[in-house]
C-alpha positions in Angstrom: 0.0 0.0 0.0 2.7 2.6 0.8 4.3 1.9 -2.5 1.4 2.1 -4.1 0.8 5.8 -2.7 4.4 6.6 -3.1 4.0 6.0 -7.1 0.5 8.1 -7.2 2.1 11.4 -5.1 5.0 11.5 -7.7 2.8 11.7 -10.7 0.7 14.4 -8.6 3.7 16.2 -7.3 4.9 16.2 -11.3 1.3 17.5 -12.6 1.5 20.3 -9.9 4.9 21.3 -11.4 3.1 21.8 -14.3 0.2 23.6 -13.3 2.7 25.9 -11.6 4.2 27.1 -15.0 0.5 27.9 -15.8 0.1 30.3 -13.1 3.6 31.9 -13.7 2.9 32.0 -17.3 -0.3 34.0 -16.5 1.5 36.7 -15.0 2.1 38.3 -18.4 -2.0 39.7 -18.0 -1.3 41.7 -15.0 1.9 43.5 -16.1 -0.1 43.9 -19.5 -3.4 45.1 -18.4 -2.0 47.1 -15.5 -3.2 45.0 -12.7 -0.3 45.0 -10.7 -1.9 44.0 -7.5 -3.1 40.7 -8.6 0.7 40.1 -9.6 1.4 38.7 -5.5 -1.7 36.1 -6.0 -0.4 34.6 -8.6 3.0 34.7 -7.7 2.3 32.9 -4.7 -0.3 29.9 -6.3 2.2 29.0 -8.2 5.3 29.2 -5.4 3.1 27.1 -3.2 1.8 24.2 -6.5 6.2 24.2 -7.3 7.0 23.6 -3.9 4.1 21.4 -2.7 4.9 19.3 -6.4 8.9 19.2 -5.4 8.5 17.9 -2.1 6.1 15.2 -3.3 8.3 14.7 -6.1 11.3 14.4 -4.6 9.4 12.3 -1.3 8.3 9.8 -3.6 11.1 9.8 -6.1 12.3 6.1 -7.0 8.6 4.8 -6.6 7.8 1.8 -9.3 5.7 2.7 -12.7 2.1 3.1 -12.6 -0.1 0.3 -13.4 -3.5 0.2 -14.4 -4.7 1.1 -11.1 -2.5 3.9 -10.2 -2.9 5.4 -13.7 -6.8 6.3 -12.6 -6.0 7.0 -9.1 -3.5 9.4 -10.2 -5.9 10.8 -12.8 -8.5 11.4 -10.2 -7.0 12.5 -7.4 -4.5 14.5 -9.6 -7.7 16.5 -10.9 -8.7 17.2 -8.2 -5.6 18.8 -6.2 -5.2 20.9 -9.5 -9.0 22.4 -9.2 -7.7 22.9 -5.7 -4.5 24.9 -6.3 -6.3 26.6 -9.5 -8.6 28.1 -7.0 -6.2 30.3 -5.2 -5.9 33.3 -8.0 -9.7 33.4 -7.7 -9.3 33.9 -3.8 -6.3 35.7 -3.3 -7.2 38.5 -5.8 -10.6 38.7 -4.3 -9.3 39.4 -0.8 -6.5 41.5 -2.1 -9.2 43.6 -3.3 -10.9 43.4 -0.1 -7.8 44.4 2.0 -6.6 46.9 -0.6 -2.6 46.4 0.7 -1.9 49.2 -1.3 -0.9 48.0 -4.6 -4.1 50.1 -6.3 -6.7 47.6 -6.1 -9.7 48.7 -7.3 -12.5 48.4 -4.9 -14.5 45.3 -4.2 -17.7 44.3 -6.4 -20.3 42.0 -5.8 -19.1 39.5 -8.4 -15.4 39.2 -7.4 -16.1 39.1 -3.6 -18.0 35.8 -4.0 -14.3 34.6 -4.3 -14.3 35.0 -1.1 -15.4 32.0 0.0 -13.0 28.7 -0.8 -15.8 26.8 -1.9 -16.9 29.6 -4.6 -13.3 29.3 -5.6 -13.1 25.9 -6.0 -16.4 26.0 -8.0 -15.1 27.9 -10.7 -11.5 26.2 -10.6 -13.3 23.0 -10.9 -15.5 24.1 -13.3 -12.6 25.7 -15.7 -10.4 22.8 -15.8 -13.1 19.8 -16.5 -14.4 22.2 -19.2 -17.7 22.6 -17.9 -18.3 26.4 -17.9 -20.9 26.7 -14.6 -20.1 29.8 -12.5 -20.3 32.0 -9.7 -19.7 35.0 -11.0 -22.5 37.6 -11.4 -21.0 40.0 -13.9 -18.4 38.6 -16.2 -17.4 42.0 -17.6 -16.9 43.1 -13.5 -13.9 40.8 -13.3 -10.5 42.0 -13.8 -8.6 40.8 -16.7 -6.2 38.4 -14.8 -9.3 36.6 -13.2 -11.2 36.8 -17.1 -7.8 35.2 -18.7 -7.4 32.8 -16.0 -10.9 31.2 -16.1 -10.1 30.6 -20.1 -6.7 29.1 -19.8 -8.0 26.6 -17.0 -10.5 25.9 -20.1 -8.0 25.7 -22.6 -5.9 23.7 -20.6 -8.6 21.5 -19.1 -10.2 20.8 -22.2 -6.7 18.6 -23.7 -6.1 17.4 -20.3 -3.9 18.0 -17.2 -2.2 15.0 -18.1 -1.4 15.4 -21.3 0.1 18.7 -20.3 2.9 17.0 -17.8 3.3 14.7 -20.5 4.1 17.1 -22.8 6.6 19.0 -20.7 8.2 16.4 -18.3 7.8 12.9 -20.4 8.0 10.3 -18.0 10.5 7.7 -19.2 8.7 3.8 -19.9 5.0 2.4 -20.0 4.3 5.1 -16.9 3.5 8.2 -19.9 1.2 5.6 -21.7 -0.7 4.5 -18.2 -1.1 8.0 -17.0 -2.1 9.0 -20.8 -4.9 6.3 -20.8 -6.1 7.3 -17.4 -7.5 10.4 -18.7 -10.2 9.3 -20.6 -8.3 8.5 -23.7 -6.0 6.5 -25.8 -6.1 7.6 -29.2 -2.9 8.0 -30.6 -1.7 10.0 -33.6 2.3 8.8 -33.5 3.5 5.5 -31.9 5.8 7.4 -29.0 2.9 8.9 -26.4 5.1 11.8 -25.6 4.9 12.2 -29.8 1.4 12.1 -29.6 0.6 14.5 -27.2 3.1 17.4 -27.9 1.4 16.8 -31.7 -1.7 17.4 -30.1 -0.6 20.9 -28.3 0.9 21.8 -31.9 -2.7 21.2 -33.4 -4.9 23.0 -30.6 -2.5 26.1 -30.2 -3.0 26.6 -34.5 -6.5 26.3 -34.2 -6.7 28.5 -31.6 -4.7 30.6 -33.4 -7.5 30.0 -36.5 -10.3 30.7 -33.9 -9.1 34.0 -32.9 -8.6 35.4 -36.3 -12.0 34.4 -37.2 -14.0 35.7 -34.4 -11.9 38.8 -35.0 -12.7 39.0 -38.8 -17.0 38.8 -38.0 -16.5 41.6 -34.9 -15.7 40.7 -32.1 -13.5 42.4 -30.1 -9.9 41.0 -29.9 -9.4 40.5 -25.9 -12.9 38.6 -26.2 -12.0 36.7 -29.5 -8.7 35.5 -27.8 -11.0 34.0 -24.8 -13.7 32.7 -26.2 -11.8 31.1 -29.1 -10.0 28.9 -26.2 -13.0 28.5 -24.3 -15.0 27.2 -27.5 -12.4 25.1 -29.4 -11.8 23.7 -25.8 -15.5 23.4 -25.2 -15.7 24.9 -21.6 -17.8 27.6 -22.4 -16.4 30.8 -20.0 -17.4 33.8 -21.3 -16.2 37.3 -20.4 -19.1 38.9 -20.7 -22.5 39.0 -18.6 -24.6 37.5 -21.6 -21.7 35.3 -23.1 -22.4 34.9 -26.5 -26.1 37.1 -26.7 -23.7 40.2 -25.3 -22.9 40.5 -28.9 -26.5 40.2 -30.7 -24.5 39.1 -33.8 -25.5 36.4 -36.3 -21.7 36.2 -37.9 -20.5 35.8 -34.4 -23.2 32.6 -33.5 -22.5 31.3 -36.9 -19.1 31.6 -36.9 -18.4 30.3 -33.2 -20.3 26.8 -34.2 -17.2 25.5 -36.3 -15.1 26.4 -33.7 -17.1 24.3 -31.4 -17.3 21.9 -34.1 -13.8 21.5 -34.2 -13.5 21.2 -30.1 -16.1 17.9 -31.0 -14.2 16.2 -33.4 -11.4 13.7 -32.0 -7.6 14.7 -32.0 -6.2 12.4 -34.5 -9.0 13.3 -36.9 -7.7 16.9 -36.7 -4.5 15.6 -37.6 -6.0 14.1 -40.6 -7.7 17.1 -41.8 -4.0 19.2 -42.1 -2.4 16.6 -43.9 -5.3 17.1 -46.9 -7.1 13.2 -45.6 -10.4 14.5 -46.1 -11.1 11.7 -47.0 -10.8 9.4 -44.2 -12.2 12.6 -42.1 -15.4 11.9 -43.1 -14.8 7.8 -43.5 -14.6 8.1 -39.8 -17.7 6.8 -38.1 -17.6 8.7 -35.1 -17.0 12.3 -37.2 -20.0 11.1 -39.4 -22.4 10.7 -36.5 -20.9 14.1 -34.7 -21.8 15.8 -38.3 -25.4 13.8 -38.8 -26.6 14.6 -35.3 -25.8 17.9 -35.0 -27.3 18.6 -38.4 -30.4 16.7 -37.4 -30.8 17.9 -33.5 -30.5 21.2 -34.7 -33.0 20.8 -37.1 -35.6 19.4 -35.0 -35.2 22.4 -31.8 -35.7 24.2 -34.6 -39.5 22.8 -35.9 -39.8 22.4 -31.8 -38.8 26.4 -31.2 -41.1 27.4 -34.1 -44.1 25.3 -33.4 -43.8 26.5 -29.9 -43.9 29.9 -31.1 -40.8 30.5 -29.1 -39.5 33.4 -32.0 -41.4 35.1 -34.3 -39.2 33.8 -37.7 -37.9 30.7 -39.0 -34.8 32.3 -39.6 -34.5 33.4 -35.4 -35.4 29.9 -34.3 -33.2 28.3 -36.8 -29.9 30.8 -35.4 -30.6 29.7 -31.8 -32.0 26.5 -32.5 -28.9 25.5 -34.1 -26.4 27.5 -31.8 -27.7 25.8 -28.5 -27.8 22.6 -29.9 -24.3 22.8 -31.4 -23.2 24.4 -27.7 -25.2 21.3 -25.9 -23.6 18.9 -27.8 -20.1 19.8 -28.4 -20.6 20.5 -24.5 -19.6 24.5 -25.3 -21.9 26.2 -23.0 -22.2 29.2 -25.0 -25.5 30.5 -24.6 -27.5 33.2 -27.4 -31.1 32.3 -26.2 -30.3 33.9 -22.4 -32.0 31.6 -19.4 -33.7 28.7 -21.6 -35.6 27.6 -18.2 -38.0 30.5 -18.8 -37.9 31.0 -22.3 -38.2 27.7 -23.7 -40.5 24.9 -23.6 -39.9 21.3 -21.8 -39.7 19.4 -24.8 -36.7 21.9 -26.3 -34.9 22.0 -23.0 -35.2 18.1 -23.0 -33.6 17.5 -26.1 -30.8 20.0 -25.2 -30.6 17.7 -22.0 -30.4 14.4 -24.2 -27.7 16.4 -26.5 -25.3 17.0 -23.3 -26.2 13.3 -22.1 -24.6 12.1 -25.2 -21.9 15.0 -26.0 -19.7 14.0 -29.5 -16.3 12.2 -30.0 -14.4 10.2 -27.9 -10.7 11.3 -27.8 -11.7 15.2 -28.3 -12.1 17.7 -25.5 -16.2 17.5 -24.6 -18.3 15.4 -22.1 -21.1 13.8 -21.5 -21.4 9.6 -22.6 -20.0 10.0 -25.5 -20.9 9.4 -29.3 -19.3 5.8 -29.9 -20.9 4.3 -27.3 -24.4 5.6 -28.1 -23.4 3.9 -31.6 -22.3 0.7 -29.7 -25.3 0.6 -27.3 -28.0 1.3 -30.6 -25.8 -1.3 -32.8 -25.2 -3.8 -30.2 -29.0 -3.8 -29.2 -30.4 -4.7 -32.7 -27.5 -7.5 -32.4 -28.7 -9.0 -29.4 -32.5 -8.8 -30.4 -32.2 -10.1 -34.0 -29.9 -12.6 -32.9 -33.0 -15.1 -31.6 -33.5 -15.2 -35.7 -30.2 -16.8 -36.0 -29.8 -20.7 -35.9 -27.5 -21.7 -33.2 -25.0 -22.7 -35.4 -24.6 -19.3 -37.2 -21.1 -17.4 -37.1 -22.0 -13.7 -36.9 -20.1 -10.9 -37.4 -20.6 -7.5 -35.5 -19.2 -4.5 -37.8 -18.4 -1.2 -35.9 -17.3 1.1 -38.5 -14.7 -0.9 -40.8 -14.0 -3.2 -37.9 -15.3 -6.4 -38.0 -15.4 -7.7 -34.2 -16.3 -11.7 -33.1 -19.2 -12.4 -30.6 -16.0 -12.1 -27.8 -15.0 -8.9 -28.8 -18.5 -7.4 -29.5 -19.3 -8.4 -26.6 -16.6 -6.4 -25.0 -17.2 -3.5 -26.6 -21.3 -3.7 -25.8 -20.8 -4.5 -22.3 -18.5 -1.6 -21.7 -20.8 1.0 -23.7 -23.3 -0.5 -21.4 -21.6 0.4 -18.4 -20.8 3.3 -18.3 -23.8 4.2 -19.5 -25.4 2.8 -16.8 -23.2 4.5 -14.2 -23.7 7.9 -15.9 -27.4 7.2 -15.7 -27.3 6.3 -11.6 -25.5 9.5 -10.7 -27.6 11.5 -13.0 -30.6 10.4 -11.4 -28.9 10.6 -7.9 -28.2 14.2 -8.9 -31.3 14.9 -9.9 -33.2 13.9 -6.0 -30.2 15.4 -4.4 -31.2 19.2 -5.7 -34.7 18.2 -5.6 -33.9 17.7 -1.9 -32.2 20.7 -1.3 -33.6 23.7 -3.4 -36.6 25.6 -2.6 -39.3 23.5 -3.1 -41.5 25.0 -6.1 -38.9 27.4 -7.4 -37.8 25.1 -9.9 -39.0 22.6 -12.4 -38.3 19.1 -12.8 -37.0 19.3 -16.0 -35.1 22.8 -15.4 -33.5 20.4 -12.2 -32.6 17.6 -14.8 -31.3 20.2 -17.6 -28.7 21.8 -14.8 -27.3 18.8 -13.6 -27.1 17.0 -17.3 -25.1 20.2 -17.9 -23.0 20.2 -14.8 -22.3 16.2 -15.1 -21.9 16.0 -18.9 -19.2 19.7 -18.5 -21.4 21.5 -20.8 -22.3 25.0 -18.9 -25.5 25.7 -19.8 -27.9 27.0 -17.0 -31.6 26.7 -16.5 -30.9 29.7 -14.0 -29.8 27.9 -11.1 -26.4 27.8 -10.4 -24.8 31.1 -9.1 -23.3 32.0 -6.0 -26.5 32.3 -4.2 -27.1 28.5 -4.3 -27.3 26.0 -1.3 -23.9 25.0 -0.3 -25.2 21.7 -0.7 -26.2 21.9 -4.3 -22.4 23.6 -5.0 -20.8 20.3 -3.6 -23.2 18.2 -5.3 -22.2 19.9 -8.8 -18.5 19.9 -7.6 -18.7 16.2 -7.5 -20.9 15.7 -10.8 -18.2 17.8 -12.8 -15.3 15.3 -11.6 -17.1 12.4 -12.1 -17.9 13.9 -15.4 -14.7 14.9 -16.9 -12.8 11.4 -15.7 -15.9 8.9 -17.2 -16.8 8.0 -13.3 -14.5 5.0 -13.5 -11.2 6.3 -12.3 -12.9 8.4 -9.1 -14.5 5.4 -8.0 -11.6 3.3 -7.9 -10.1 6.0 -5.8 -12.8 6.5 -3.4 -12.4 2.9 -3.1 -8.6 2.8 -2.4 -9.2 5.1 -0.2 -11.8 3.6 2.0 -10.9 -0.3 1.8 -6.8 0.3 0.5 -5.2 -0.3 -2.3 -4.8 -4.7 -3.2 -2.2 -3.6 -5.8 0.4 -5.9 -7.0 2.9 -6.2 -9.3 0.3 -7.4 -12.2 -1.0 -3.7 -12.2 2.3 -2.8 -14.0 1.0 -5.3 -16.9 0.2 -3.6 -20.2 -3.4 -3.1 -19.4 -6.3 -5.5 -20.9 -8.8 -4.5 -23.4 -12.5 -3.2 -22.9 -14.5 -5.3 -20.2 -12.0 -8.1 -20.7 -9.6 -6.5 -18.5 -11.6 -7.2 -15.5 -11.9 -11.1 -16.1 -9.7 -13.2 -14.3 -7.4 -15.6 -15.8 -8.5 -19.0 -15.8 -7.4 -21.0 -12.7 -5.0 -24.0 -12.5 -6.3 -26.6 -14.5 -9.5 -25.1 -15.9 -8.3 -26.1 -19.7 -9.0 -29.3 -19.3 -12.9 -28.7 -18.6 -13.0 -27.8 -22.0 -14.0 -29.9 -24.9 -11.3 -31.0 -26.5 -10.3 -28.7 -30.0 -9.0 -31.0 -32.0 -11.9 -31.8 -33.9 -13.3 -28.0 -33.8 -12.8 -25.8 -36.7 -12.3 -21.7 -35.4 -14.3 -19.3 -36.5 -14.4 -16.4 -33.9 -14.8 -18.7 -30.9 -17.4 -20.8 -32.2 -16.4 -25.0 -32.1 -18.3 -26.5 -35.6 -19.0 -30.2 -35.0 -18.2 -32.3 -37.8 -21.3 -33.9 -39.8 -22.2 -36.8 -38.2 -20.3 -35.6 -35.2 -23.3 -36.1 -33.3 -22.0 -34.0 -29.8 -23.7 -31.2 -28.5 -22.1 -27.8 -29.8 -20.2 -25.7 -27.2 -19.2 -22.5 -27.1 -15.1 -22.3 -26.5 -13.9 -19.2 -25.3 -10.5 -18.4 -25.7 -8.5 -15.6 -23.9 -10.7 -12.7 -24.1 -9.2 -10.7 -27.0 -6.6 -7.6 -25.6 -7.9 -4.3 -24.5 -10.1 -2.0 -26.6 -9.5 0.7 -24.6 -12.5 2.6 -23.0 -11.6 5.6 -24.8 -10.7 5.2 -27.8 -11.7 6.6 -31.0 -12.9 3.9 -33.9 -10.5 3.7 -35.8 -8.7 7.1 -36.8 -5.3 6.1 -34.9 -5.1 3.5 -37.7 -4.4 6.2 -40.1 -1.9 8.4 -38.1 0.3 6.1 -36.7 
């Protein structure tokens, strides 16, 4: 067990290394904008996330490479110690401004004092780096530019991944980069060398960033605000630095030209990579970037019919802009709001498919929430599987096809069972979510389905508000989102395993440093001594993805062998774009 801890605190200590060249980085705004009192918070955040990462570091230095289990123990508890030291600019500036040392601080508003209070802090910490976009400010434009710039790059940064950030900048030699990679909810890869793969991935975001700004410069928006909320939308987090976020503007170049940007933010990382070397092709032979594409063309167009049969606007033309901006927003997991609070504008059917649009969110392997688009595509294709499959003799070899893989009843099965649960486990905390700010919110204040819509948002890290969320809220309720934006941005999996380490101890061995197993088959256990030889025998049996064929005239009852379950499908990854990139 202590070894165990010794190997998660050095990755930690490591990612807070990181996170502290963030906050020194930042102090650039300040000097720039003239904010020369904020200078000291930031100053010391990042002296105390250096020092508290050496000293873990250098504590735990010599500790074994992460395994399976310490990768998503690591990724958990590494997430949230960042939102923990990301929080102390928000709180530092705000009672700098309170105690006015005499570095000309201007005096306290309403919407910086709410900083005050750690847990406000944390909120917003939390909320920037899973991407999520929920806040407790009160007036955007009433923050001062450090506070605006640092709520976007938590965004920005957030949206890639912590992880993939200490990759980039202190590669950890051996399997341990890979393990800590795959712990974050992903495992595309675009080159065969993980350390290759993610700095490629940093290239690609900061150009189309880059692209971002220049566009939302080109259609009017001013260039402070094009530089923020081009890395809040490519990154899908959805800050804003103004008080109506995108509506401030009233602009339809500025909605339309924002939706490619989120677009881009819901598109996997390898098939970006595919789209600047001129593979447009295979950009659009991808199956998960041809469901992204179909349902947001099709989502958009139903809210639409739904806004204009509800007579929510007065033209086609207005419900089609908003239609079609909050549905791109929902689903990329953006946040971005035109239509201003949709709990008391729009009707329950609309805000119900916004919901289902955050539920599912777009590509695996790309920077938004929510379930996840390849898994609603297992779950749909894996169901008519299993129910046509009574229509099938016995004896038939079937083959399930997931994009231009063709998978055996093993590994379909994998794949389906793994779609299924976490699925499943999204579906039991949103629910659980759901009673929980039943419980503790006024009682008649708010809707069932405006209660369902806010935490679908706050769980899948959208950032879209039925008007409930603000720094008024029961403290109750800001815990409550707290935890459904971690479990949210790490797929559930990797927090339970550490809430379970930490309540019953870690049982890790030496196995863990194993290359980890595929898909659901990772969690089988090997077969025990002598278990072979309860099989029939094979030497009469022809292979055919598992299935044993009796000879004619063999006469024997068929059986089903089952071989070693196939090697991992990782839980994260894309269909089949790393094919092409590696």
């Amino acid at each position: 067990m202590r070894e165990d801890i010794r190997t998660i605190c050095y990755d930690v200590g490591r990612i807070l290394q990181a996170l502290s060249g963030m906050l020194f980085l930042s102090l650039v705004v300040p000097v720039v904008w003239g904010e020369f009192y904020a200078v000291p918070a930031l100053l010391v955040s990042g002296a105390l996330a250096y020092g508290t990462g050496a000293v873990m570091e250098r504590s735990c230095r010599g500790a074994k490479e992460p395994g399976k289990l310490h990768g998503m123990m690591t990724a958990a508890s590494s997430w949230l110690v960042v939102a923990v030291f990301g929080s102390l600019p928000f709180l530092l500036v705000a009672w700098t401004q309170a105690l006015q040392p005499g570095l000309g601080a201007p005096p306290l508003n309403d919407t910086v004092a709410a900083f005050q209070h750690p847990l406000n802090a944390l909120f917003e910490s939390m909320s920037g780096y899973t991407g999520t976009g929920l806040t407790m400010t009160v007036h955007e434009d009433d923050l001062p530019r450090t506070l605006q710039w640092w709520r976007s790059f938590t965004e920005w940064v957030g949206g890639v991944g912590v992880i993939v950030l200490t990759t980039a900048i202190l590669a950890r030699p051996g399997s341990g980069s890979l393990t800590l990679y795959e712990s974050e909810a992903r495992s595309e890869k675009i080159h065969p060398s993980i350390v290759s793969t993610v700095r490629s991935i940093w290239w690609i975001f900061l150009l189309f960033t880059f692209v971002a700004i220049l566009l939302l410069w080109l259609v009017g928006m001013p260039l402070w605000d094009a530089i923020n909320h081009a890395m809040t939308g490519l990154s899908t987090g959805g800050f804003s630095v103004t008080d109506q976020s995108i509506a401030t503007y009233d602009s339809p170049a500025i909605d339309f030209a924002l939706q490619p940007v989120m677009l881009l933010g819901s598109i996997a990382f390898p098939v970006h990579y595919l789209i600047l070397k001129g593979e447009l092709r295979n950009f659009y032979a991808d199956l998960q970037t041809r469901w992204v594409l179909l349902s947001f063309a099709g989502g958009a167009a139903v809210l639409t019919g739904f806004l204009l049969a509800n007579g929510t606007y007065a033209t086609a033309f207005e419900a089609f802009r908003y239609g079609s901006f909050q549905f791109v927003s929902a689903a990329s997991c953006a946040g971005f709001q035109t239509a201003g609070d949709l709990g008391s504008t729009w009707s329950a059917e609309s805000q119900l498919l916004v919901s289902f649009a955050m539920v599912v969110g777009a590509a695996a392997g790309s920077t938004v929430g929510g379930i996840k688009i390849i898994r609603a595509a297992t779950l749909a294709k894996g169901t008519v599987y299993r129910v046509t499959s009574v229509f099938y003799p016995r004896s038939a070899v079937r083959r399930f096809r997931l994009d231009d893989r063709v998978l055996s009843e093993e590994e379909a099965a994998a794949e389906f069972q793994e779609a299924a649960i976490i699925s499943f486990l999204w579906a039991v905390f949103l629910v659980l979510g759901v009673f929980v700010l039943l419980v503790v919110l006024p009682a008649g204040e708010f809707t069932l389905e405006n209660v369902f819509f806010e935490v679908a948002s706050a769980q899948g890290n959208v950032g879209l508000s039925a008007g409930i969320t603000g720094p008024g809220m029961p403290t109750a309720a800001k815990v409550l989102f707290l935890f459904n934006m971690w479990i949210g941005r790490l797929e559930i999996i990797p927090v339970l395993v550490l809430l379970r380490g930490l309540f019953r101890g870690s049982t890790a061995t030496h196995e863990t440093a194993r290359p980890p197993a595929r898909g659901l088959a990772a969690g089988r256990e090997r077969p025990r001594p002598g278990a072979e030889r309860a099989r029939p025998p094979r030497t009469d049996a022809r292979w055919d993805g598992g299935a044993r064929r009796p000879e004619p005239g063999d006469g024997r009852t068929r059986h089903r062998l089952r071989p070693r379950p196939p090697g991992i499908r990782g839980s994260y990854r894309t269909a089949r774009v790393s094919l092409h990139c590696c």
